[in-house]
C-alpha positions as CSV (number, residue, x, y, z in Angstrom):
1,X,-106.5,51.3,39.7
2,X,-109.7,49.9,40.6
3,X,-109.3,46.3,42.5
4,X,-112.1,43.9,44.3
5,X,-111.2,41.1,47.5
6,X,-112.6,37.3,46.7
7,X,-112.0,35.3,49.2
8,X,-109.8,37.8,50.8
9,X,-107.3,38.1,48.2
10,X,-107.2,41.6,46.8
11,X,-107.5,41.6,42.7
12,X,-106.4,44.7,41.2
13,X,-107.8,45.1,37.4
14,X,-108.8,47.5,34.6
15,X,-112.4,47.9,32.2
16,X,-112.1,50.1,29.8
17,X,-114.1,51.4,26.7
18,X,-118.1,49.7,25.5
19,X,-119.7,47.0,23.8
20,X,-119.2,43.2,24.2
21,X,-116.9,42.1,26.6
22,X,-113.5,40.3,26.7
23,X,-111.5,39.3,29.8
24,X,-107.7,39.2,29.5
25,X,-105.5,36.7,31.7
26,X,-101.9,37.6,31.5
27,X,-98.8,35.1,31.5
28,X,-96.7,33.9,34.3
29,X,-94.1,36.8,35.9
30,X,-96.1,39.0,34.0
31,X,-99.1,41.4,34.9
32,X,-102.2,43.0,33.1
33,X,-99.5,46.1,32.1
34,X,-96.9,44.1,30.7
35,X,-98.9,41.4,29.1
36,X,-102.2,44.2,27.1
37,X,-101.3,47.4,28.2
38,X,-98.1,48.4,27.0
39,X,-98.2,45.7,24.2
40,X,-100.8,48.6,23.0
41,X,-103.7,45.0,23.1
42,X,-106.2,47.3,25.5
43,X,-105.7,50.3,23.1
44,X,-106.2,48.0,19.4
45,X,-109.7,45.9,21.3
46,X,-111.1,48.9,22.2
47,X,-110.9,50.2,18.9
48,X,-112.6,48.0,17.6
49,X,-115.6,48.5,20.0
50,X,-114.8,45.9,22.5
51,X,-115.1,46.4,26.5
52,X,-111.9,45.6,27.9
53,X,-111.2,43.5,31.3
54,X,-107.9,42.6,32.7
55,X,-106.7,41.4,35.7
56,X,-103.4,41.1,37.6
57,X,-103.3,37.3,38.7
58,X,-102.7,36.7,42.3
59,X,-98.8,37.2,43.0
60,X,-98.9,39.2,40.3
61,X,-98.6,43.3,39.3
62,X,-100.5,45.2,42.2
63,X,-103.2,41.9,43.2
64,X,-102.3,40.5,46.8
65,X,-98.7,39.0,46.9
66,X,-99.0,34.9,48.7
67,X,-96.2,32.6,49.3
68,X,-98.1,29.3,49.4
69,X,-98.1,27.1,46.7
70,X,-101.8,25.3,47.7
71,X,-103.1,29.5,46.4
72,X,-101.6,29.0,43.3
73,X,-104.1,26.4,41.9
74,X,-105.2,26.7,38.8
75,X,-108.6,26.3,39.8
76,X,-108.3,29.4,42.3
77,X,-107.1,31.3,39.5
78,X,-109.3,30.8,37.2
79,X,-112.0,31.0,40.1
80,X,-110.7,34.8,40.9
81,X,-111.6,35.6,36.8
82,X,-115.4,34.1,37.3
83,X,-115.1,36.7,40.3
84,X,-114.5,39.4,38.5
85,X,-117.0,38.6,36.2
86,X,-119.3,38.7,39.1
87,X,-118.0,41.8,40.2
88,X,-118.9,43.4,37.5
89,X,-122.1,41.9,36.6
90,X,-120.5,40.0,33.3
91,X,-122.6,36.4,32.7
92,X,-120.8,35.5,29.7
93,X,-117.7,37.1,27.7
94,X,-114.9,36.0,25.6
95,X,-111.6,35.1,27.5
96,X,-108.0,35.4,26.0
97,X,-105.2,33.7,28.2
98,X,-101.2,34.1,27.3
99,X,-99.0,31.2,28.6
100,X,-99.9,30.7,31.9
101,X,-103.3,32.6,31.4
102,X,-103.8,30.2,28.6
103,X,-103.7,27.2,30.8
104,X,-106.5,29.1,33.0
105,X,-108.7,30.1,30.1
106,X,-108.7,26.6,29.1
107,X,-109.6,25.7,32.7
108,X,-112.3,27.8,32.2
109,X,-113.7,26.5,28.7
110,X,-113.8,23.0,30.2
111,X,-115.3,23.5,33.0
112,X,-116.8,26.7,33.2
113,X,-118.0,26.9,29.7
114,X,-121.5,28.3,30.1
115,X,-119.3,31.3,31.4
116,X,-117.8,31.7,28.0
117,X,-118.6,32.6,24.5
118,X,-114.9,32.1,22.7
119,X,-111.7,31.1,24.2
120,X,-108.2,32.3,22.9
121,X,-105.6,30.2,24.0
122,X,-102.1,32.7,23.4
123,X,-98.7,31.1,24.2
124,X,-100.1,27.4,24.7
125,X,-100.5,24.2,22.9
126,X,-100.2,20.7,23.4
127,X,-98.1,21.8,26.8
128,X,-101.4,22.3,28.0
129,X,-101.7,18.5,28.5
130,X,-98.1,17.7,28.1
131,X,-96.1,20.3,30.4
132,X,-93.3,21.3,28.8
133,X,-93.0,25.2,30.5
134,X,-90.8,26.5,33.4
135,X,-90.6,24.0,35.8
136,X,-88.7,23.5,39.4
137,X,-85.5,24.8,37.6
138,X,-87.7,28.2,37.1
139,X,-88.6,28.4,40.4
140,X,-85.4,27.9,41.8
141,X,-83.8,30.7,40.0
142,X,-86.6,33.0,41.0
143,X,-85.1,31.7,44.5
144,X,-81.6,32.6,43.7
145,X,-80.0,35.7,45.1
146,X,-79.4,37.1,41.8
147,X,-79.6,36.5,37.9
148,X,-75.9,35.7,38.1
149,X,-76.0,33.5,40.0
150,X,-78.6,31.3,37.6
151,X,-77.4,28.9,34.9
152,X,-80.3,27.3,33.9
153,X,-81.4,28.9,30.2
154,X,-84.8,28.9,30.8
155,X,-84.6,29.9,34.3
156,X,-82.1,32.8,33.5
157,X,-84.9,33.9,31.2
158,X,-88.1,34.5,33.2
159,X,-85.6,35.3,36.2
160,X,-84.5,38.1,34.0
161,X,-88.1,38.4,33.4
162,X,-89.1,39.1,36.8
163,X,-86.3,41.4,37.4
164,X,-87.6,43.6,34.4
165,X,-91.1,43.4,35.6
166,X,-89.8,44.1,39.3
167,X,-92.0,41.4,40.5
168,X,-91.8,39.7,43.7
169,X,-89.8,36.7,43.4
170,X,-91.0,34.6,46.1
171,X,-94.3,35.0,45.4
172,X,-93.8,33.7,42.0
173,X,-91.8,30.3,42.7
174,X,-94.9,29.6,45.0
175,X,-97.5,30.4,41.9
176,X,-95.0,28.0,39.3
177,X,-95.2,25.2,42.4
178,X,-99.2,25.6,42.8
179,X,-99.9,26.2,39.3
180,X,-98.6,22.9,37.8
181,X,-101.9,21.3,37.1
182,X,-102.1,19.9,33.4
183,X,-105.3,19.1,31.4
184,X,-106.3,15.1,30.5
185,X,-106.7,14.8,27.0
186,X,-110.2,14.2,28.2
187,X,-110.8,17.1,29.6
188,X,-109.5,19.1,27.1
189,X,-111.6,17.0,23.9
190,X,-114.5,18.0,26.0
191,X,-114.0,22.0,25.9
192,X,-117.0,22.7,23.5
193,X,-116.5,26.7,23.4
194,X,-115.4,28.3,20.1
195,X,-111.3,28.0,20.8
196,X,-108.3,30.1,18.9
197,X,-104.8,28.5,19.6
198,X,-102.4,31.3,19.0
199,X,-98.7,30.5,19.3
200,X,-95.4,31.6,18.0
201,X,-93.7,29.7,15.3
202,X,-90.4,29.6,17.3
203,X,-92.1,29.3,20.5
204,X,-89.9,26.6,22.4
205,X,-92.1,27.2,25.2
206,X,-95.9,26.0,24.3
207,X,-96.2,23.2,22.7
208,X,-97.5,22.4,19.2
209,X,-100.6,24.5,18.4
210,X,-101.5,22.3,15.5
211,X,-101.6,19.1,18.0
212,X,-103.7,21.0,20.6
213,X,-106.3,21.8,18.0
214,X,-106.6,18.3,17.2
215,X,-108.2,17.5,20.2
216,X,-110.1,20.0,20.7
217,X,-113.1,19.9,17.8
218,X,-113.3,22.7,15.6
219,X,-110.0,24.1,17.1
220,X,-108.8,27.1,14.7
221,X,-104.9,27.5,14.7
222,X,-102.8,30.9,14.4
223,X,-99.7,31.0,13.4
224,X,-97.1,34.0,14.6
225,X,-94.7,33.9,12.5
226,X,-91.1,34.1,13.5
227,X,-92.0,34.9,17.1
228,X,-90.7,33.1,20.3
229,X,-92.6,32.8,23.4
230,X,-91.8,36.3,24.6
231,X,-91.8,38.2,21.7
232,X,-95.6,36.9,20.2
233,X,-97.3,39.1,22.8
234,X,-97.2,42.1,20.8
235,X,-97.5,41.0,17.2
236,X,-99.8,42.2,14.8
237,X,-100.4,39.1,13.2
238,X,-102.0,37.8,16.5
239,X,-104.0,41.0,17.1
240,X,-105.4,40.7,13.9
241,X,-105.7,36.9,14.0
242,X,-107.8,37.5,17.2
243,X,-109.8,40.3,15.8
244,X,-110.7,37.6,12.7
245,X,-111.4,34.7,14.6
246,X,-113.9,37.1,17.2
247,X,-115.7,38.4,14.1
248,X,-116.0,35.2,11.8
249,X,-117.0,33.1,14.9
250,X,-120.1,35.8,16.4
């Protein structure tokens, strides 16, 4: 798996197939595997004649484990993704975010938005501004000795979460602690990219889609049908909602 060091931190990540490009920023307790591989994403983009870049965020998959909260920024993180960019000679490209990747994408509309020609946010909404995701009760069960011994529902579920993706917990409390950073309203009103909000319709998770869009002008919402915050990764609607909004808005 090909990787590249900014700033010392070591970024593993995968580019795969030709034509125009499109970085993929995974969730939270996730990793580029879990979130586009095996979700078949890489497999359906490249199809249809895209060049495909994902990343494993720091603390995450096989990128460079840290325990500090102050690396977790969701600045630095989105800073690593303009660094890959760089690496491999990538001015502009489309960006997809899911969940926590979302927030980072969004980062990188605002504020990096000559870097970008579309934005998907997947998995977020208004929480982007509001908060609303796993919180101090998340980290804490990361922390716990075991999923037994967790009680909290949302922590029990990305606790469970980790243990499937055999992540390393420690490292991920630290990246919920640093990454806590919301958008103003301001900040978000002034993204000026081309934006898809993508979230599940039982999603307790992101916040409303509808109320994200908006803010941001000339917002276009999907909807995922009867899919949860977990379970919209994979759907067809959102690949095909995606695929839409990346041809109707060239």
């Amino acid at each position: 798996m090909p990787c590249f060091t900014n700033a010392g931190v070591e970024i593993a990540y995968l580019d795969e197939g030709e034509g125009e490009p499109i970085v993929l920023v995974h969730g939270f307790a996730s990793s580029k595997n879990v979130n586009w591989v095996y979700p078949t994403w890489v497999s359906f983009l490249r199809q249809a004649g895209r060049r495909v870049i994902a990343l494993d965020n720091r603390g995450h998959g096989d990128s460079t484990k840290l325990y500090d909260p102050e690396d977790y920024h969701i600045g630095t993180m989105a800073g690593d993704v303009l660094a890959l960019m760089d690496h491999l000679g990538i001015a502009r490209a489309d960006i997809m975010g899911y969940s926590l990747g979302g927030r980072i994408t969004g980062y990188l509309a605002r504020h990096h938005g000559q870097r970008l020609h579309r934005a998907i946010l997947g998995g977020i909404g208004l929480g982007l501004i509001e908060g609303g995701g796993p919180d101090e009760n998340v980290a804490k069960a990361l922390e716990a000795p075991s999923l037994d011994a967790v009680t909290h529902k949302m922590g029990r579920m990305f606790r469970a979460f980790a243990d499937q993706t055999r992540s390393d917990h420690r490292a991920l409390a630290a990246c919920l602690r640093g990454s806590r950073r919301l958008m103003t309203r301001e900040e978000v009103a002034g993204i000026a990219v081309p934006v898809l909000i993508a979230v599940g319709t039982t999603d307790e998770i992101a916040g409303s889609a509808s109320g994200l869009a908006e803010i941001i002008n000339g917002a276009q919402v999907l909807d995922i049908p009867r899919r949860d915050h977990m379970r919209a990764v994979g759907d067809k609607v959102y690949k095909e909602g995606v695929l839409a909004f990346l041809t109707s808005s060239a």
